[in-house]
N, C-alpha and C positions, 0 to 999 in steps of 0.2 A: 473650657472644651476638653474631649478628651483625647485618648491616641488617637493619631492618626489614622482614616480607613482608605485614603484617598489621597495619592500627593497630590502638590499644591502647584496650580499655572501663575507665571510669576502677573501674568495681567489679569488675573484672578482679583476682588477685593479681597478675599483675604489672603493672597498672595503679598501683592502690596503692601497690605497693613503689617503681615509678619514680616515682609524686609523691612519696612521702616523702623519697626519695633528694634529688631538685632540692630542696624547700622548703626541710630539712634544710641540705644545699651551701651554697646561698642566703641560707638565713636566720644561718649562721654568717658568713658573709662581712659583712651587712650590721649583725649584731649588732655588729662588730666596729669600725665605722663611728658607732656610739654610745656601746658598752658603755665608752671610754675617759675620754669626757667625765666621766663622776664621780668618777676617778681622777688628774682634772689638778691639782687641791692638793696632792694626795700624791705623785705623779711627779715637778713641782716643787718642793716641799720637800726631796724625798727626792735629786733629783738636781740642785738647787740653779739651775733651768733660768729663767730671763726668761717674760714672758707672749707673746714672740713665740715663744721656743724651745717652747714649749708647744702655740701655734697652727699649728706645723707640723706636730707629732706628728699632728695633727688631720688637715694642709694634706696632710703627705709622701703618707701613704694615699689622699687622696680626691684626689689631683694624680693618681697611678698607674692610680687608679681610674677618673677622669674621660676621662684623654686617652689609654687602651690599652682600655678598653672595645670599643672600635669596633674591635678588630684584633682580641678575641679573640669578637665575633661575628663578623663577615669567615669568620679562621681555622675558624670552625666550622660554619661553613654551607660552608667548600669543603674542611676534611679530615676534617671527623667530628665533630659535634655531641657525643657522648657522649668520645670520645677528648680533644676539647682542655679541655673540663669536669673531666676526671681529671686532666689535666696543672695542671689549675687547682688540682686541691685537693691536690694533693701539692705544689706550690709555696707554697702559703699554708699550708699544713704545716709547712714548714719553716723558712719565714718566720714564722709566729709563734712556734716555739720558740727562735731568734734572739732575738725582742722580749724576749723572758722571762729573758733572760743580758744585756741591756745595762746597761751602767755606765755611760754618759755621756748627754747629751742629744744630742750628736751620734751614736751608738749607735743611740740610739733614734729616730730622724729617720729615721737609711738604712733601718733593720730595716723601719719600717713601710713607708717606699716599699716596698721588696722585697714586704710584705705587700698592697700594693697590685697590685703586677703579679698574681699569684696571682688574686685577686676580680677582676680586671679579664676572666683568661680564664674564668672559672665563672660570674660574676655573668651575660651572656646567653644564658651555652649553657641555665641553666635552666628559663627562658622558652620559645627553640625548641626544646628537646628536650619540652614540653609539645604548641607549636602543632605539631608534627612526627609524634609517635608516636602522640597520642591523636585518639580519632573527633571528623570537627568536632562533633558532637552532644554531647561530653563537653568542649568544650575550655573554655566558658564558667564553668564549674564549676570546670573544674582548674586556672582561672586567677585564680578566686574564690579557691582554697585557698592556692594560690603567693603571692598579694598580701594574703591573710590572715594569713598566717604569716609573710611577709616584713614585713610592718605589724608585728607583736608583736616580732618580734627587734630593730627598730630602737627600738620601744618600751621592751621588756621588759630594754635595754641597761644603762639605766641603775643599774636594781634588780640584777642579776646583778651589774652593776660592783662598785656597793657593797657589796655582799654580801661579795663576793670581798676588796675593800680593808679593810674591817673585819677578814673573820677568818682572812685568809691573806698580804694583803698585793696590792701593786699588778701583782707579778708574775704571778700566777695568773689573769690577767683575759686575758693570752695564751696561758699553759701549759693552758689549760684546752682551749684549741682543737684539740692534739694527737688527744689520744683521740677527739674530736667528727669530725675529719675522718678518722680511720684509718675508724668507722664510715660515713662516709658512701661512702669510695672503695670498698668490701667492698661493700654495698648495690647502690650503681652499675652494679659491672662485675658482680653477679649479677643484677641484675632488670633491665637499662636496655639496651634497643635502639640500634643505630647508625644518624643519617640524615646526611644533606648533599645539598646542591643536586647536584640532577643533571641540569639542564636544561641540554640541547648549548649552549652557546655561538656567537654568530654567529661569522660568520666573518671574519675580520682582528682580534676582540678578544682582550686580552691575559691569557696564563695564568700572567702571576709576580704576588708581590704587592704591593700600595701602599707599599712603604718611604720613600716620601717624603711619602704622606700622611699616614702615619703619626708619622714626624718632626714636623711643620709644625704638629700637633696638640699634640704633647707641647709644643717651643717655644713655640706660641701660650698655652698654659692655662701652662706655666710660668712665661712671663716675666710674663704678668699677675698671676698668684698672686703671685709674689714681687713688683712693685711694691705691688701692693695690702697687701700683707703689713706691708713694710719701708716704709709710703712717711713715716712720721712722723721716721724716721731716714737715711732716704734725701736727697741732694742733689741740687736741683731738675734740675740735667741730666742726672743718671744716671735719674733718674726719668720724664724725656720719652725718655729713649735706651730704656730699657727697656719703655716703652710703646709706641714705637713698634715697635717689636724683635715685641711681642706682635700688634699690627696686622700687619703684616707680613705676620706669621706663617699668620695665619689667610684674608689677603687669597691668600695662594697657596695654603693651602690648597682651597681655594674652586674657585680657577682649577685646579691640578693635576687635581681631581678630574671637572671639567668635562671634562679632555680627555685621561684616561687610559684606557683601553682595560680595565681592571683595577682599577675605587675600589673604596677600601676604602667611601666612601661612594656609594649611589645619588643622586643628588641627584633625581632622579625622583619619590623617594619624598615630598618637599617641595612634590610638586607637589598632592598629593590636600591640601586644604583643612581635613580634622579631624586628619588626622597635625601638621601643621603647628601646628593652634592647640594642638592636644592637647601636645605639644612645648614650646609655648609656653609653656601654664599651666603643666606640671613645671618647667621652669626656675623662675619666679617664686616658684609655691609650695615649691618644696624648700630653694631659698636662706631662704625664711622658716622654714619647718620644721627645718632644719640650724643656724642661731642659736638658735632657740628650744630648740632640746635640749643646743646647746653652752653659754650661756648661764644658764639656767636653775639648772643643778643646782651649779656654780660661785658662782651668786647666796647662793641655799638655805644654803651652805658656810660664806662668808665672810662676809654678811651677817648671815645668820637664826641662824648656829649651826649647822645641820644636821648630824649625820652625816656620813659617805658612804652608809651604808644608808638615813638616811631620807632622804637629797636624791633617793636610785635607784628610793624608792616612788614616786616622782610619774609615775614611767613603766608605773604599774597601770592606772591608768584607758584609757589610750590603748590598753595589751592586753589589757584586759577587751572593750572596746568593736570593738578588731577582729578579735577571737576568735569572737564573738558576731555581730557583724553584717554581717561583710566578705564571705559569699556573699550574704545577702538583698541586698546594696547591689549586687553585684554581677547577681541576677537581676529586681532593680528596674530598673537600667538596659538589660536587655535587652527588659526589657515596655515601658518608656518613652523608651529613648534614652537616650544618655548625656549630654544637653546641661542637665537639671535638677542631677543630683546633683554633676556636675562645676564646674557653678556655685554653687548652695549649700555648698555642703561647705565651701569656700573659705573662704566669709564666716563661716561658724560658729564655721570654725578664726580667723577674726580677730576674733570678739565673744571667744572662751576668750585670746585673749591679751591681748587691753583686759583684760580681769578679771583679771590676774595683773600689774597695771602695782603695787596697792598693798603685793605683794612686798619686805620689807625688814628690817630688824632686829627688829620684834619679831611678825616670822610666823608663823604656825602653820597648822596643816593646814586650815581654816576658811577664812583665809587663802587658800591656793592651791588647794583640791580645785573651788572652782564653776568656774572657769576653767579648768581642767584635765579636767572630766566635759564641759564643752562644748566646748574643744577636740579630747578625743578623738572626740565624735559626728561634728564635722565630718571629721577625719581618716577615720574608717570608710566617710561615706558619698562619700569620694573616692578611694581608693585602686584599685578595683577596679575600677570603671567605669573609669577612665585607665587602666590597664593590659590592658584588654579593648580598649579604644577602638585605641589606637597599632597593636596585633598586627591587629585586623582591617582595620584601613587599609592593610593594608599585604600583599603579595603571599604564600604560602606560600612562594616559594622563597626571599624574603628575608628569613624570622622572624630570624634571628641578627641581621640587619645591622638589621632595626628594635628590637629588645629591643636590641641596643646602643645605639643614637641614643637612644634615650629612659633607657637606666642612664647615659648620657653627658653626656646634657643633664643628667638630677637632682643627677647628682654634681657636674656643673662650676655649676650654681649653689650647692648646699650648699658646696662650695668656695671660690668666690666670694665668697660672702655672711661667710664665715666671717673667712676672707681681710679684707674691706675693714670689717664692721663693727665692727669693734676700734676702730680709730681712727677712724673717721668719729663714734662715741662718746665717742671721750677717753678712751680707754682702752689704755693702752703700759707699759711694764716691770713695774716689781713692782705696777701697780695690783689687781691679781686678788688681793692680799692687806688689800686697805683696802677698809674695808667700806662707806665715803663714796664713794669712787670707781666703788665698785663698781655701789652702786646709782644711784648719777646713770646710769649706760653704759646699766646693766640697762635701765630705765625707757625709755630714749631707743630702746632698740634692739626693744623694744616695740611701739612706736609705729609704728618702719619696718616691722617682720616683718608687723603689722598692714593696714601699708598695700600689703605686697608679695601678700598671701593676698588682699586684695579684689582688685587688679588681679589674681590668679590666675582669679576668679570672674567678673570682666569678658569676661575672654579668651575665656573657655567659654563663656559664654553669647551673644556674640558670632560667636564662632570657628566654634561647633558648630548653629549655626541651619537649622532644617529639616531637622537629621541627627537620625530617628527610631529608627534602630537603627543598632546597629555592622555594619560590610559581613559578611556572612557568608563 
């Protein structure tokens, strides 16, 4: 099909088929960003890998994801919203059937970066290929289902995982993605309109694109990744070298972007007050949310005994709960604003983690489900409201480049977070297989994700003061 001449009603069929198409895209890509976690025992058993080798499988992905996000919204707000979303999913197509034939841990480091660039160009066309083709009167709604469905995939990772390492093996947890995306690319190019910014440009601004912005990003989240990563085995001058190397990185970034004629970032966009805080809490909350799903089901394993299938149940609740609730949470905050449920949500998600601190060898579902039924409530009634909130803060012709900043922000703290709580724990090489070690980390890291989810709550309720509704 071609541009758009006519937005899209979301009970439209091809309203319909274009949400299922993104959520679908989306929710495979983001599945993809959890579903691996319950298969890191068996990956490293299987491929004889360290617990750092292991944290990059994690890291490669969500590095690629983090710091190319912002290029493949850019890219798709200036050559075609639907166009660089297909390039996406053929990319991570093929990337994940790579994953699925690796023999080494080095193998499987590069595959998933690779699987990372992929999600990096699909994960915001999603987003503004929603605020783009659909009437702003449906958009509320269609972003309710986007961030519902995207909530379950990141949930519902763990249990597929497992599923799959029980009765197929570890490899199938990538090979499965093939046929997932051949359906989604087929869907796309038959129901999915084409937009991109098409507002003239002043005059003397520039029409190539940010590759240097672009750089300075990737450098900047890399080189912190890998100190944070390596810093237990790292010597103390490569360690200031490489930090600074990451500052650097990001201080030019900063300035490039101030005075390029052509960002890949607006910085403008930093300027409205709820984009900002909203921004804010994703970072803190997803860094907590990203532990806690990395963490967790690794605990369950070596500790408790677990399965891989039952460590992957624990990701029921969370998609029960935003299956169920992620449009009401989503049309609460439109009645009330988004500044209650973006601060509650938070704390809830940190009372459900307190309750899962007495997690340990002799666990049982008892055990984990109260903490886990109130962690998921909180995660439902945040999801949506922030992902409503950032899009409407933010101009129509820049939806790409804000669904980027904010899939940018989420990732490079889940990144982060992931990155540096290992060892900030006491936790390094083969500890992921002792089940003393394990759970001293667990317990410890607990505590912080806990404490990173109330300051998420602080943020909002702060941040978002006297913002009674999202900007229509």
């Amino acid at each position: 099909m071609g541009h758009v001449t006519e937005l899209l009603s979301r009970d439209s069929t091809r309203g319909r088929l274009t949400l299922t198409a993104v959520t679908l895209g989306s929710g495979i890509a983001i599945l993809d960003g959890s579903v691996v976690n319950v298969a890191l025992r068996t990956i490293g058993t299987e491929l004889d890998a360290s617990l750092e080798q292991l944290q990059w499988v994690i890291n490669g992905y969500m590095l690629a994801l983090a710091s190319l996000v912002l290029v493949g919204g850019a890219l798709g707000d200036r050559f075609g919203r639907r166009a660089i979303y297909l390039w996406g999913m053929v990319w991570f197509l093929v990337a994940s059937a790579l994953c699925a034939v690796a023999q080494t841990p080095g193998q499987l480091i590069a595959t998933r970066v690779l699987q990372g660039i992929g999600a990096a160009l699909l994960t915001p066309g999603g987003l503004a290929i929603i605020q783009s083709v659909f009437r702003r009167e449906d958009r509320a709604a269609a972003i309710g289902t986007w961030a519902g469905m995207s909530g379950i995939a990141a949930a519902i990772g763990p249990f597929v995982g497992g599923w799959l390492v029980d009765n197929g093996g570890w490899r199938w947890i990538f090979a499965i993605n093939v046929p997932l995306c051949v359906g989604v690319i087929a869907l796309t190019l038959w129901a999915t309109p084409e937009t991109r910014d098409t507002t003239p440009r002043a005059e003397g601004s520039g029409h190539g694109f940010d590759l240097l912005g672009a750089g300075l990003t990737v450098v900047s989240l890399g080189a912190l990744t890998y100190a944070l990563t390596a810093s237990a085995t790292m010597s103390q001058g490569l360690l200031v070298a490489v930090g600074a190397l990451a500052v650097a990185a990001a201080v030019g970034f900063v300035v490039v972007e101030t005075r390029s004629r052509s960002p890949l970032v607006q910085l403008s966009l930093f300027g409205d007050r709820v984009f900002s805080a909203a921004n804010a809490m994703t970072f803190v909350v997803y860094g907590a949310l990203g532990v806690v799903f990395f963490i967790l089901v690794l605990q369950l394993q070596v500790s408790a005994g677990w399965s891989a299938l039952s460590a992957g149940l624990t990701g029921l609740p969370a998609t029960v709960a935003l299956m169920l609730l992620s449009s009401r949470a989503s049309q609460l905050s439109a009645r009330i604003g988004p500044r209650i449920p973006m601060a509650v949500g938070p704390l809830v998600c940190a009372v459900g983690v307190l309750l899962l601190l007495p997690v340990g060898r002799d666990a049982t579902w008892w055990t984990v489900l109260p903490g886990l039924v109130i962690f998921a409530l909180g995660l439902a009634l945040l999801v949506s409201p922030l992902t409503s909130t950032v899009l409407a803060a933010a101009p129509d012709r820049y939806a790409g480049v804000a669904s980027g900043v904010n899939n940018a922000v989420a990732r490079a703290g889940s990144l982060l977070a992931v990155a540096a709580l290992p060892a900030l724990v006491g936790l390094s090489g083969d500890d992921y297989q002792d089940a003393s070690a394990m759970t001293s980390g667990f317990r410890a890291s607990m505590v912080i994700c806990a404490a990173l989810l109330t300051v998420g709550g602080v943020v909002s309720w702060f941040g978002l003061a006297k913002t009674t509704h999202p900007r229509p």
